[in-house]
C-alpha positions in Angstrom: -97.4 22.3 -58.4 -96.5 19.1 -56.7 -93.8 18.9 -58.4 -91.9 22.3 -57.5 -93.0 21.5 -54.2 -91.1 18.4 -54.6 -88.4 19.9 -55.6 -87.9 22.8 -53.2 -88.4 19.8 -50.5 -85.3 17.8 -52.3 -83.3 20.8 -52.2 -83.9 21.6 -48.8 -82.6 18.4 -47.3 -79.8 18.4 -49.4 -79.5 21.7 -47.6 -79.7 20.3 -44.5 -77.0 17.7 -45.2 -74.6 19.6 -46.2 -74.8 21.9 -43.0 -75.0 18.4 -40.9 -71.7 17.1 -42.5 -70.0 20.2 -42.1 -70.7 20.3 -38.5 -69.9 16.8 -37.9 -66.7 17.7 -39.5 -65.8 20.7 -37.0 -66.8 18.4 -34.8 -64.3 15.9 -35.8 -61.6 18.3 -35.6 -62.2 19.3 -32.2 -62.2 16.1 -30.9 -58.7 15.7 -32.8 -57.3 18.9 -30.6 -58.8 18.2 -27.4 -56.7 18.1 -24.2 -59.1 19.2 -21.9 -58.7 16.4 -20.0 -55.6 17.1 -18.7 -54.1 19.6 -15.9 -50.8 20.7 -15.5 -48.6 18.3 -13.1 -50.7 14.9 -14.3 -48.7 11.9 -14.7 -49.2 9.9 -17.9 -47.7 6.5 -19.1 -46.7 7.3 -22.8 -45.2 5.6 -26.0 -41.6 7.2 -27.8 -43.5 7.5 -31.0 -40.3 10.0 -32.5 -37.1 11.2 -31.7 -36.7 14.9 -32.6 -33.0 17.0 -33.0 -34.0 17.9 -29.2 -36.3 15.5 -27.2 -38.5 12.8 -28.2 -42.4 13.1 -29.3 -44.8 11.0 -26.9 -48.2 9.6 -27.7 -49.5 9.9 -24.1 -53.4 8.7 -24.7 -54.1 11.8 -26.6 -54.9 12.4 -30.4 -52.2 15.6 -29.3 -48.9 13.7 -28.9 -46.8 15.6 -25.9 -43.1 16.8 -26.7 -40.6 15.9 -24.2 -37.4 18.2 -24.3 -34.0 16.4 -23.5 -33.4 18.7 -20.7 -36.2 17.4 -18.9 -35.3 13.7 -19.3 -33.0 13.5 -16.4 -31.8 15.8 -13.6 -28.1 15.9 -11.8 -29.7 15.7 -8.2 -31.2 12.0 -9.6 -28.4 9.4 -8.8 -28.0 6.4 -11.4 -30.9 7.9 -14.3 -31.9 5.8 -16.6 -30.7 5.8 -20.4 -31.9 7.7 -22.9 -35.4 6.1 -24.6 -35.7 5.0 -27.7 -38.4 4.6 -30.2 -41.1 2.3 -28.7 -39.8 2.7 -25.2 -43.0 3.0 -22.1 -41.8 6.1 -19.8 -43.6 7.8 -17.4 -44.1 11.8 -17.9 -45.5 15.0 -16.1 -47.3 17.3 -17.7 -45.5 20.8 -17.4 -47.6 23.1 -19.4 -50.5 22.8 -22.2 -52.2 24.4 -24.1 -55.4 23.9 -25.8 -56.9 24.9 -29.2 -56.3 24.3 -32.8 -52.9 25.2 -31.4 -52.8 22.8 -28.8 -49.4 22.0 -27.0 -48.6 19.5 -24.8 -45.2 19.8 -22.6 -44.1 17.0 -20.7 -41.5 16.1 -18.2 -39.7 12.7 -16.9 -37.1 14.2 -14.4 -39.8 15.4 -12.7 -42.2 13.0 -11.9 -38.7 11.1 -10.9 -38.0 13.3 -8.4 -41.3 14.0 -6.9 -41.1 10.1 -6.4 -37.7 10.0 -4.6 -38.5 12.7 -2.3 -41.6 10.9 -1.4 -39.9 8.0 -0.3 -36.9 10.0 1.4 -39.7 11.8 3.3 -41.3 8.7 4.2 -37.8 7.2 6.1 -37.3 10.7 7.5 -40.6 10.1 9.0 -40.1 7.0 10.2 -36.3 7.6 11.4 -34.2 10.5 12.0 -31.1 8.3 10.7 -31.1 7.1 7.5 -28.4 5.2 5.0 -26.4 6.9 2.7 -23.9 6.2 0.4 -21.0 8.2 -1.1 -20.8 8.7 -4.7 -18.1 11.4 -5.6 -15.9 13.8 -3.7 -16.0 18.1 -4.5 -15.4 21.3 -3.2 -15.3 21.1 0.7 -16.9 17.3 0.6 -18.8 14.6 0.0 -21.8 14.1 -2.6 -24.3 11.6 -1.5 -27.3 9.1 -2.0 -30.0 8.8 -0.5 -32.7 7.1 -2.0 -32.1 7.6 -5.6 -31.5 11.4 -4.7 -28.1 13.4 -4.6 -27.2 15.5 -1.1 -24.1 16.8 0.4 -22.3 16.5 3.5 -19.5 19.0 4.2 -16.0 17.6 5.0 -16.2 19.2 8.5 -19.5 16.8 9.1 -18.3 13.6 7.7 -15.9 12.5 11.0 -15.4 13.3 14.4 -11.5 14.9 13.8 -13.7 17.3 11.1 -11.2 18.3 8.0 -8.6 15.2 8.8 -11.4 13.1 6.9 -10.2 11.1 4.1 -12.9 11.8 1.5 -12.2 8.9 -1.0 -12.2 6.6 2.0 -16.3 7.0 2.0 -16.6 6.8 -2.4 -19.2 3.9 -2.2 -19.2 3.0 1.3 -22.8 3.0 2.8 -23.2 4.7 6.3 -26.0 6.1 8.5 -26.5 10.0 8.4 -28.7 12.5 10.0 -30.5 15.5 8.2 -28.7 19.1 8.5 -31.1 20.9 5.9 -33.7 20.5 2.9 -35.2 22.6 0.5 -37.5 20.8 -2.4 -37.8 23.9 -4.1 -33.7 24.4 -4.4 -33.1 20.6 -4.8 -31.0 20.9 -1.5 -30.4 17.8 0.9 -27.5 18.4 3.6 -26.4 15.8 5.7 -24.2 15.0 8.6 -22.8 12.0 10.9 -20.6 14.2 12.9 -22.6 13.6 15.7 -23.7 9.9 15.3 -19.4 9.1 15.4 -19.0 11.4 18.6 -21.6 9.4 19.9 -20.5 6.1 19.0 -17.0 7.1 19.5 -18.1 7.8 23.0 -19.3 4.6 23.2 -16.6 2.7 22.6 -14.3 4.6 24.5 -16.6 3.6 27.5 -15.9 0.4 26.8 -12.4 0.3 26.0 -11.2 2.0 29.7 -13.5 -1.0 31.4 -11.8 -3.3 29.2 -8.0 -2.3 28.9 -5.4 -1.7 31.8 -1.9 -0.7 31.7 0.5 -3.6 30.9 -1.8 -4.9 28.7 -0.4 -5.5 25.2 -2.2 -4.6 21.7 -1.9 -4.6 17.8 -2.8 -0.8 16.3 -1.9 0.9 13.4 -0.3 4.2 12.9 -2.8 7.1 12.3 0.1 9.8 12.3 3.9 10.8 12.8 5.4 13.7 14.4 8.4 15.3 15.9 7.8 14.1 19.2 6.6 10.5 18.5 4.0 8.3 17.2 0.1 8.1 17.4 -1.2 4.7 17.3 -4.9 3.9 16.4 -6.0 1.2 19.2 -9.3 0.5 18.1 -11.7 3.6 20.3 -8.6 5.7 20.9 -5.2 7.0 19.8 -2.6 6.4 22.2 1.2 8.5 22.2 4.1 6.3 21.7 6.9 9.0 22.8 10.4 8.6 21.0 11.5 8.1 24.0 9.5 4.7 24.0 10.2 3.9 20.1 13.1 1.9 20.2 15.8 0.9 22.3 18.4 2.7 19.9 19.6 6.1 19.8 19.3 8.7 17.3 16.6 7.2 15.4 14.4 9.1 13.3 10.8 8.4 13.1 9.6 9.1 9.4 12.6 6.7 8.7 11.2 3.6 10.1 7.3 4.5 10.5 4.4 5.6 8.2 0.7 5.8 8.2 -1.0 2.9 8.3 2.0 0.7 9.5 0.7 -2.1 11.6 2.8 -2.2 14.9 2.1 -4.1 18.6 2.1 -1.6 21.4 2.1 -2.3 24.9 0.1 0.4 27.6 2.1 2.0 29.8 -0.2 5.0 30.9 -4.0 5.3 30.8 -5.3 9.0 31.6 -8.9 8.7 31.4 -9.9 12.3 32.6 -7.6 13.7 29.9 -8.9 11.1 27.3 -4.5 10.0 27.1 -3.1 6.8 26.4 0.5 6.3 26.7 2.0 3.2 24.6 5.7 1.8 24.3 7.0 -0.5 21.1 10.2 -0.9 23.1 8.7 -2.5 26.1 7.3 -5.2 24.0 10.6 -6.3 22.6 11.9 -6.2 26.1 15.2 -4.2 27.5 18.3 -5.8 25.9 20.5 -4.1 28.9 18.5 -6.7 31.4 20.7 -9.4 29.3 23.4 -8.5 28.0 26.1 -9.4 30.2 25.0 -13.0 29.1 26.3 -12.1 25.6 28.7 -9.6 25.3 31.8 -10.1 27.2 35.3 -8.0 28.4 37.6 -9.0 25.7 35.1 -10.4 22.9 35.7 -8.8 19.5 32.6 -7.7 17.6 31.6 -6.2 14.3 29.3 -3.0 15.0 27.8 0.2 12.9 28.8 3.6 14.1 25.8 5.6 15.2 26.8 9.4 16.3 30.6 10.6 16.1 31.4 13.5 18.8 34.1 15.2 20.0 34.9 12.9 22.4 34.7 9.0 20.3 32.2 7.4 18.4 29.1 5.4 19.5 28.9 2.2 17.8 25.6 -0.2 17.9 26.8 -3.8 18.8 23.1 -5.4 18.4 19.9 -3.7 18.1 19.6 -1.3 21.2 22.8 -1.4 22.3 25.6 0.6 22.1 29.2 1.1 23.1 31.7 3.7 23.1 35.4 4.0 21.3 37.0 6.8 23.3 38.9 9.3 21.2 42.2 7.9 23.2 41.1 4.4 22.1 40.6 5.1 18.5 44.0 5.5 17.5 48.0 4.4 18.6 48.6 8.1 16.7 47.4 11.3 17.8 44.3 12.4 16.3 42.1 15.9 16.6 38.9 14.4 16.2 37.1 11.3 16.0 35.6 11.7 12.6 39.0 11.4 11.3 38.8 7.7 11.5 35.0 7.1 11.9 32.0 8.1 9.9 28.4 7.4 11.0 26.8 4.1 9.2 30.8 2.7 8.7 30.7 -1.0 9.5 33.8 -1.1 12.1 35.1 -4.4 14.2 36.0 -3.5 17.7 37.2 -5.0 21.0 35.3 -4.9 24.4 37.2 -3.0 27.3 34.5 -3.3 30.0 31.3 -4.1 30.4 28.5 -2.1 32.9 25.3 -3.3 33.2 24.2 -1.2 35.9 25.0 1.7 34.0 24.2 0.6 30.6 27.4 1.6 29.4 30.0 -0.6 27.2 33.8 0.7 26.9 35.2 -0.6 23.0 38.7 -0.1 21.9 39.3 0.4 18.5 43.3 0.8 18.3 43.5 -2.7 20.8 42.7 -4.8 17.4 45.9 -3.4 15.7 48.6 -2.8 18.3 51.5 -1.6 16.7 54.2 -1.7 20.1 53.5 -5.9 19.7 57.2 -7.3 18.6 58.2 -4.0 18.2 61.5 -4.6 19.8 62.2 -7.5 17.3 61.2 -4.9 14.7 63.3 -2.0 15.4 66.4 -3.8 17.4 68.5 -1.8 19.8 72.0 0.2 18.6 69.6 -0.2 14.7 69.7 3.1 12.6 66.1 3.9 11.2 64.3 6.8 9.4 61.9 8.7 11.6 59.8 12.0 11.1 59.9 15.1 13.4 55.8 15.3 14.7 56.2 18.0 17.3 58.9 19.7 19.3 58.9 20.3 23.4 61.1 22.2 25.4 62.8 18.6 26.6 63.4 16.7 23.4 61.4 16.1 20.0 58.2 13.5 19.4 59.0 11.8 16.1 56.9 8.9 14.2 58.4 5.9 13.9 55.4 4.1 12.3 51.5 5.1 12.4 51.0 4.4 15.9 54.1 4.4 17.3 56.2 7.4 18.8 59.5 8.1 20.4 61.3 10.3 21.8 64.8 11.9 21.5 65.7 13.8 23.9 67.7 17.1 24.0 70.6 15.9 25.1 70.6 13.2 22.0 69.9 16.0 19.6 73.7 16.5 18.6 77.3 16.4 20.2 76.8 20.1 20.2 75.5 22.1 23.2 71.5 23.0 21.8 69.6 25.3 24.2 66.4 24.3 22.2 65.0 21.3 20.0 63.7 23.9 17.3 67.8 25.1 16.8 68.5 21.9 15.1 64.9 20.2 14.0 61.5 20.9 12.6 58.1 19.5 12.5 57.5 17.2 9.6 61.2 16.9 8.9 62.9 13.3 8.4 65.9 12.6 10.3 68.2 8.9 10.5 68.3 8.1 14.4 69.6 5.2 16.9 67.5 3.3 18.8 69.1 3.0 22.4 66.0 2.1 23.9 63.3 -0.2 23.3 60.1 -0.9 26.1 56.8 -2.9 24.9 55.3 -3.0 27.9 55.7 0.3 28.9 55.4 1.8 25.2 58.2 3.7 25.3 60.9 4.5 22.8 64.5 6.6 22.9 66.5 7.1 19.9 69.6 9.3 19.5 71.0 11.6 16.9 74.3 12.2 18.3 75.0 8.4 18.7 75.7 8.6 15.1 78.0 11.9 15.0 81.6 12.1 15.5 82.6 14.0 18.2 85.6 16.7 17.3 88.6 15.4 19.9 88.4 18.8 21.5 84.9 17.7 22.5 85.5 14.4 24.0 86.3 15.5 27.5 83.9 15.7 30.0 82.0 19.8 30.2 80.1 21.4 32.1 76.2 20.2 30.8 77.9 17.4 28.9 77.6 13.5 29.4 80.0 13.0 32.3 78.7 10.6 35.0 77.9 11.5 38.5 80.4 10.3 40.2 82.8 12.8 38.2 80.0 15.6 38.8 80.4 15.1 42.5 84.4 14.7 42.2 84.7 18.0 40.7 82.2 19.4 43.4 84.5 18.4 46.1 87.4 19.6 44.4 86.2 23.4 44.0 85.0 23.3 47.8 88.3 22.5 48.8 89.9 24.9 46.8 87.6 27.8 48.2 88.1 26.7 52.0 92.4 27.2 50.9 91.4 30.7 49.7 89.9 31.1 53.0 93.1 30.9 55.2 95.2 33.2 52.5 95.7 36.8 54.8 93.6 39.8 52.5 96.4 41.8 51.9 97.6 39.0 49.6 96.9 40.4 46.4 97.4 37.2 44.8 94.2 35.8 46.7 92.2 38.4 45.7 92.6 37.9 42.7 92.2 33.8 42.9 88.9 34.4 44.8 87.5 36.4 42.0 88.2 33.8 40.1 85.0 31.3 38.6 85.5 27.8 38.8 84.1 25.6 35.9 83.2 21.6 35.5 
């Protein structure tokens, strides 16, 4: 009997055994799955155990290890992330969702627990100051991404400067500035920001300052901010001041885009200040000084100069002597020949030596000759002797005589009566225009620039020609002989009685030279 009991009694604590192991083996494995420690949004400081194909395992503290997807690594509003981890690596995570069980899950995030810490310190400044430091990082679409402590925002183009959409964007690409709030949404990821308004007002500022400071004649170094058909707007440190063509230069004709461009570093000199308008007007010109005030010190009647024509017109060419000043050739002194128009001997940029006529100060105005330089009547007479036969061309015809060219620049004239030995009634009878004839010089006048030749000084006159007629080349005196003659001849007639048939006759008669 004892010894059945004995045995039932070893049997039943082998029993018991078993059930205890078995329980302290369920036991076991709940431990193994138990996250119930954890809430979603914790923050735990965890080891890269793994890498998978699309985040990394993390051993976070927990017999569970936590996945952590590559999208949640990093975020584009978080400026300058960190690299990717590698195996080993300490990171801090937030837990995005779990769930518990012999399925247990464990999702974790680093982006953001990163954020959540940024935004806590950019609330903290906000809080502290309505201004904070930004800095810019990239240009888009209608502006300018920024940072702000570790975080991404945006300022539009039309709040980054005071002129609005003038703003040069890349100008600001890593420049720190200050910048006020516009707008923020955690939820969206959303910061705008703006320093529209902090420029106006230091902009206001300086222009404040500048009026008490600067007067008009006072001269200043600025820089071109921008060019237009009118003048020139010059960046003076708080302002932009005008500098109208007018006040450019103290040349003519000059074009602005030729000799100016943005950023160009120029001195200026005030010559206007309208401080109700906020207008500043500004002269390069007057800084060089007028050259008019001295130029009869350097340019002289008489002096012979080398010059650059500037503008050709119908009436002579301008041509620039130094910088800003300028004389002009008259279209009579261009030229000993006739010309139409002044472009036929000038073009504008040509490199031309001239002579000064006169000289006006008071005016500003400077007479050149061109043709003085090369005077073709000097020695002519030793050139073209008189009684000397030479080859001229017919230029234009008159009513009196014929213009002919001699040689460029010099002209003379044969008359009508020189034309032949022959009665002509006109010059066109017996020449035309561009035709060569062989005539006589009987005249000869340097001074006076005046020429004769003849064409019938060479012909032979037929003997039946050689007396004296009526339009001929008698003299005077036989003119008024002949004169005389006939009025004494008609006062006979006179004294003849009328029934004299004979003197009617003789008074119908007409008496010739």
């Amino acid at each position: 009997m004892d010894q059945i009991m004995d045995r039932d009694m070893e049997q039943g604590l082998q029993g018991e055994g078993q059930e205890a192991a078995a329980q302290e083996t369920m036991e076991s494995m709940m431990e193994q799955y138990d996250i119930s420690g954890l809430r979603k949004g914790d923050v735990r400081t965890g080891t890269v155990i793994a890498e998978t194909e699309n985040g990394w395992l993390v051993d976070v503290g927990y017999k569970c290890e936590g996945y952590l997807p590559g999208k949640e690594w990093t975020h584009r509003i978080l400026v300058g992330d960190a690299e990717k981890p590698k195996k080993g690596d300490d990171i801090e995570v937030q837990v995005i969702n779990l769930r518990e069980g012999e399925e247990a899950q464990l999702l974790l995030s680093r982006w953001r627990h990163e954020f959540d810490r940024r935004w806590a310190e950019f609330e903290d400044k906000l809080a502290q100051n309505e201004i904070v430091q930004v800095r810019g990082v990239r240009k888009v679409k209608g502006g300018l991404m920024v940072d702000c402590c570790g975080l991404e925002g945006f300022m539009p183009i039309s709040h980054l400067s005071a002129d609005g959409r003038g703003a040069n964007l890349a100008n600001f690409i890593e420049q720190v500035f200050d910048a006020k709030l516009l707008e923020k949404d955690r939820r969206k990821h959303r910061i705008v920001f703006s320093r529209k308004s902090l420029v106006e007002k230091e902009a206001a500022e300086q222009r404040a300052k500048f009026y008490e400071e600067v007067h008009e004649g006072d001269i200043i170094e600025g820089e071109v901010s921008s060019l237009t058909d009118f003048g020139v707007f010059v960046n003076i440190g708080a302002v932009d001041g005008l500098v109208h063509m007018s006040e450019i230069t103290w040349k003519r004709n000059v074009r602005i885009r030729d000799n100016f461009k943005k950023g160009d570093k120029v001195t200026v000199k005030v010559i206007g200040i309208d401080k109700e308008n906020d207008r500043i007007s500004l002269s390069i010109k007057q800084v060089e000084g007028n050259p008019w005030l001295t130029v009869g010190e350097r340019i002289h009647k008489g002096d012979v100069m080398t010059g650059t024509v500037t503008n050709v017109t119908d009436f002579g060419a301008f041509v620039e002597l130094e910088p800003g000043i300028e004389g002009l050739v008259h279209i009579g002194d261009i030229s000993w020949a006739r010309i139409r128009h002044p472009k036929e001997a000038f073009r504008k940029g040509q490199e031309v030596k001239v002579q000064v006529l006169d000289v006006d100060t008071e005016k500003r105005r400077i007479s050149l000759g061109y043709k003085q330089l090369n005077d073709p009547w000097k020695d002519i007479d030793q050139r073209y002797a008189k009684g000397s036969d030479i080859t001229v061309k017919v230029v234009r015809l008159a009513d009196f005589g014929a213009f002919v060219e001699v040689e460029e620049g010099v002209e003379a004239l044969i008359h009508i009566s020189q034309l032949s030995t022959r009665r002509v009634e006109k010059p066109g009878d017996v020449l035309q225009e561009k035709q060569e004839v062989v005539a006589r010089v009987i005249e000869v006048n340097p001074e006076q620039r005046r020429m004769r030749l003849s064409i019938s000084a060479l012909e032979e006159r037929p003997e039946s020609e050689r007396q004296p007629r009526h339009g001929g080349e008698e003299s005077r005196k036989k003119k008024e002989d002949r004169r005389e003659e006939r009025q004494q001849q008609k006062a006979a007639l006179d004294e003849v009685p009328q029934y004299n048939p004979f003197a009617d006759a003789f008074k119908s008669q007409e008496f010739s030279e």
